[in-house]
N, C-alpha and C positions, 0 to 999 in steps of 0.2 A: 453387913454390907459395906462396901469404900465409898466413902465420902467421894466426892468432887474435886477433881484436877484443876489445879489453878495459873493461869500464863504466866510464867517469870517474869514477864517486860511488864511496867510501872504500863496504868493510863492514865490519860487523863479525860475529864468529863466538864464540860461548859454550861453553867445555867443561867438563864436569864433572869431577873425580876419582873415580878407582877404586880399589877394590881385588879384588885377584884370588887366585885359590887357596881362599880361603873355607872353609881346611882341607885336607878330601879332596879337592877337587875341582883338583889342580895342572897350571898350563898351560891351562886348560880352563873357570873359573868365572870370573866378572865382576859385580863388584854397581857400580853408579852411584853415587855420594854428591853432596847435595846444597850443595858448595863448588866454586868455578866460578873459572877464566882466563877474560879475556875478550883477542878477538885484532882490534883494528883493521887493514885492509891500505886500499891505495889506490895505484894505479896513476899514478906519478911520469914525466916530462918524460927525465928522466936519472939516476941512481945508486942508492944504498943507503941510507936510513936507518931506523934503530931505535933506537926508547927504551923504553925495558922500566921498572915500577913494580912495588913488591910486592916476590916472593919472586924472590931472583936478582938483584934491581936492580943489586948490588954486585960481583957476580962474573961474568954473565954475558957470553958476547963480544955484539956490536953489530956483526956484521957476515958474511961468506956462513957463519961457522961456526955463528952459531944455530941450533938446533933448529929453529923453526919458519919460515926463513929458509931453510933447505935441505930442509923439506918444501914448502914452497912450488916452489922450484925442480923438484925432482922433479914436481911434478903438472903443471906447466905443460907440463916436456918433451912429458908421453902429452898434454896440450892441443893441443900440435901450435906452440910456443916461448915465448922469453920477454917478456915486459916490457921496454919503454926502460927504468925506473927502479920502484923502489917504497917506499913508505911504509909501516914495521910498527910500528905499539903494543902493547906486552904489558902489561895487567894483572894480577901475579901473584897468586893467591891459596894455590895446593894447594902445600904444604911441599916442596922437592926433596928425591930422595934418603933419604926416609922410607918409603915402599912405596905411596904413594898415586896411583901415575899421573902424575905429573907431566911424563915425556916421553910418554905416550901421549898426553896433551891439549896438549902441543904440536905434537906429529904432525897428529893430526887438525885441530888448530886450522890448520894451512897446505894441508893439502889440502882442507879445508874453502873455505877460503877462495879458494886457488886457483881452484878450481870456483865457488864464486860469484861473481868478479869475471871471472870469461871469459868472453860472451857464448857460448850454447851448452853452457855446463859441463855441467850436467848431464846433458845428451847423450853428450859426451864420457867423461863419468867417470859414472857409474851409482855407486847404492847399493852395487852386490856390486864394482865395482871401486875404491871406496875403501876396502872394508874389506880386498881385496888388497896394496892400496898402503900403507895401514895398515901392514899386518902386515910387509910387503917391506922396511919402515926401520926397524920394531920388533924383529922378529925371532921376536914370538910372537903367537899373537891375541888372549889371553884378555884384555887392557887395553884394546885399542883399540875392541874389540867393544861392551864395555860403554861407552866413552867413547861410539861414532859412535850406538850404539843404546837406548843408557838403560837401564833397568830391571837385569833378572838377566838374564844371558848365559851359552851354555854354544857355545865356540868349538872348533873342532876343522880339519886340515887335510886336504883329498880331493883327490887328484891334485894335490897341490901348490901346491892353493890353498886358502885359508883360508876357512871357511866359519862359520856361527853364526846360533844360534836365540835369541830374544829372547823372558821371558815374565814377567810378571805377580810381581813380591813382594807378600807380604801387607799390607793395609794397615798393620797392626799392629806393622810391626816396623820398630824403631826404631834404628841404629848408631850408636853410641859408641866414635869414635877416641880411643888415648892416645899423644899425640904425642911423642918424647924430643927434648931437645934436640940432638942430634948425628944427622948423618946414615950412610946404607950403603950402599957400592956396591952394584948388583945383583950386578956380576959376583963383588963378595966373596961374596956367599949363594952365588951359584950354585956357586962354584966347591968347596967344600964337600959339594955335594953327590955320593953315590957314585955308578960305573956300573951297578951292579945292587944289588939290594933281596931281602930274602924273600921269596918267592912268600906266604906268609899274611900276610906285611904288605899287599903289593901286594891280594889275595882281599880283607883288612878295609878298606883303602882306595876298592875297588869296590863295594863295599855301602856305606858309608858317605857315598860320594857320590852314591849312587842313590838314599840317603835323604835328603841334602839338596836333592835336588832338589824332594822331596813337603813339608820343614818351609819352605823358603824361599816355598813358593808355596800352601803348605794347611794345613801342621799345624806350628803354629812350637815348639808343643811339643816337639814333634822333636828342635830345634836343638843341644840341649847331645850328645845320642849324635853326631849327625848330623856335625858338625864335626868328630869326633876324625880326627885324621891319622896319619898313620906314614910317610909317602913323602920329606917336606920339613924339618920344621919343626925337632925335635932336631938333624938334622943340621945345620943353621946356626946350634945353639944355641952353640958357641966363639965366633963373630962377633958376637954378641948375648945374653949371657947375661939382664940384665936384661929384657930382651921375652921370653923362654922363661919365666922367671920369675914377670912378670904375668899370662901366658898361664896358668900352673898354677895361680897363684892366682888368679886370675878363675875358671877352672872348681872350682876346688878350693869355691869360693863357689854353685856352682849354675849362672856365667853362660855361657852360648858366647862362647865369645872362640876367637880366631886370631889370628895373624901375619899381618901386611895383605901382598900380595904378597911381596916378599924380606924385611921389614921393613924395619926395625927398631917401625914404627909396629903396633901391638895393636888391633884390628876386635873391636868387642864388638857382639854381636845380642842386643836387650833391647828393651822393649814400653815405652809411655807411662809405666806405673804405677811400672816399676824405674827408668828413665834416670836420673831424676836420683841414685838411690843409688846406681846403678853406676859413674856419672861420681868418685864420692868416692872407688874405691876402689884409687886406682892409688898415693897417694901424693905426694911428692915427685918431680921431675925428669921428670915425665912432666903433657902439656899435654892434661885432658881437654874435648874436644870432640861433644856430641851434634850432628849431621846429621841430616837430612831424605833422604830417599830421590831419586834424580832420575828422575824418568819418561818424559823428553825427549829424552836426548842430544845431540851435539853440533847445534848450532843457528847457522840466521844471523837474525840480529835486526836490530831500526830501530837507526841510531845511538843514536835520541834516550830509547833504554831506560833504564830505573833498572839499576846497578851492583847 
């Protein structure tokens, strides 16, 4: 049987950064941020190449171990094969290794793209099975959900496959990351964390994430209760003591603040009026950044877009 016909013209694909957990809501929450990778591909004659720019530039391999070079590969398989050759630019922008999705927007940026340089892709690959395939090289959904769908996300998995609902933040609210110079592995957060929990932690955790579901979308008032956690965040506070730290002292101030997915990076939820004094308030060694929200998610764009 013939493989799959692939479009001559390069695309390119847009992905935002996330962050996920948003407190209580662990495994499970996803908010968009409005700081973006951009992923050129283009279907080559013969071989491999990639140049990557930005974050990574230095370390990253250039070749089938990429990240987003072996989601590419994956998507093409369920495409029905590969490519002679291909062509990958990475524009890096989302910090790695800080909690901001950085492999989830690579992920998607290759199945993304896959799918649009295949003639037929998205026949092939549908909306609900990129976010399966998503999740299948991720390993969790809550990143990639927000990456492929934008806004606030709430991901969950049903017979085994990953599923999620996408809805509305308020316009109002405004995030402010603090970025640390040093990064963390996920798998160090993760691994930190216990097999079992107390059941009235786990109880304050379920109301608390049932409440932020109603401040992130109606009442941002909400947010400083809304956010407290008890399931994640102490427990990886030995791997990170400094981001448990800000995190106390931002709330200790009045703000909602969390832990952006494992960290080490501090997710502050703050309105026009505070941003810029919230942004003030982390200190030294830590890179503070207000965002925009992203409403969009992962996208294929004209080449000839603004950066």
């Amino acid at each position: 049987m013939a493989g799959p016909a692939f479009r001559a013209a390069a695309v390119r694909v847009r992905v935002p950064a996330t962050s996920a957990n948003l407190g209580p809501g662990f495994d499970a929450f996803g908010l968009a941020l409005g700081l973006y990778d951009d992923v050129v591909v283009r279907v080559a004659d013969s071989g491999l190449h990639v140049d990557i720019a930005g974050e990574g530039a230095d370390t990253l391999p250039r070749d089938e171990k990429h990240l987003v070079v072996r989601s590419l590969r994956t998507a093409f398989d369920l495409l029905g094969g590969q490519p002679r050759g291909l062509e990958v630019v990475c524009a890096n922008r989302i910090p790695h290794g800080r909690g901001l999705g950085s492999s989830s927007a690579a992920i998607c940026a290759g199945i993304m793209a896959a799918r649009a340089v295949t003639i037929g892709g998205p026949a092939g690959l549908d909306d609900a099975a990129l976010l399966e395939l998503a999740t299948e090289i991720e390993g969790h959904p809550d990143n990639v959900a927000a990456c492929l769908m934008g806004g606030f996300t709430v991901a969950w998995t049903e017979g085994g496959a990953a599923r999620a609902v996408r809805m509305e933040p308020v316009e109002s609210l405004v995030p402010v990351v603090f970025v640390p110079g040093v990064p963390l592995l996920t798998e160090t957060a993760r691994g930190l964390l216990p097999r079992t929990v107390p059941h009235v932690d786990a109880a304050a955790n379920a109301g608390r994430a049932a409440l932020l579901v109603e401040a992130l979308t109606r009442r941002p008032e909400l947010l400083l209760a809304a956010t407290e956690d008890r399931l994640h965040q102490e427990y990886r506070a030995p791997a990170m003591p400094e981001t448990l730290a800000l995190v106390n002292r931002l709330r200790a101030e009045g703000v909602p603040a969390v832990v952006s997915g494992a960290g080490p990076t501090v997710l502050a939820l703050t309105d026009e009026g505070a941003a810029d004094k919230v942004s003030r308030l982390a200190g030294d060694g830590w890179a503070a950044n207000r965002l925009a929200l992203d409403a969009t998610g992962a996208s294929v764009l004209p080449l000839s877009g603004g950066q």
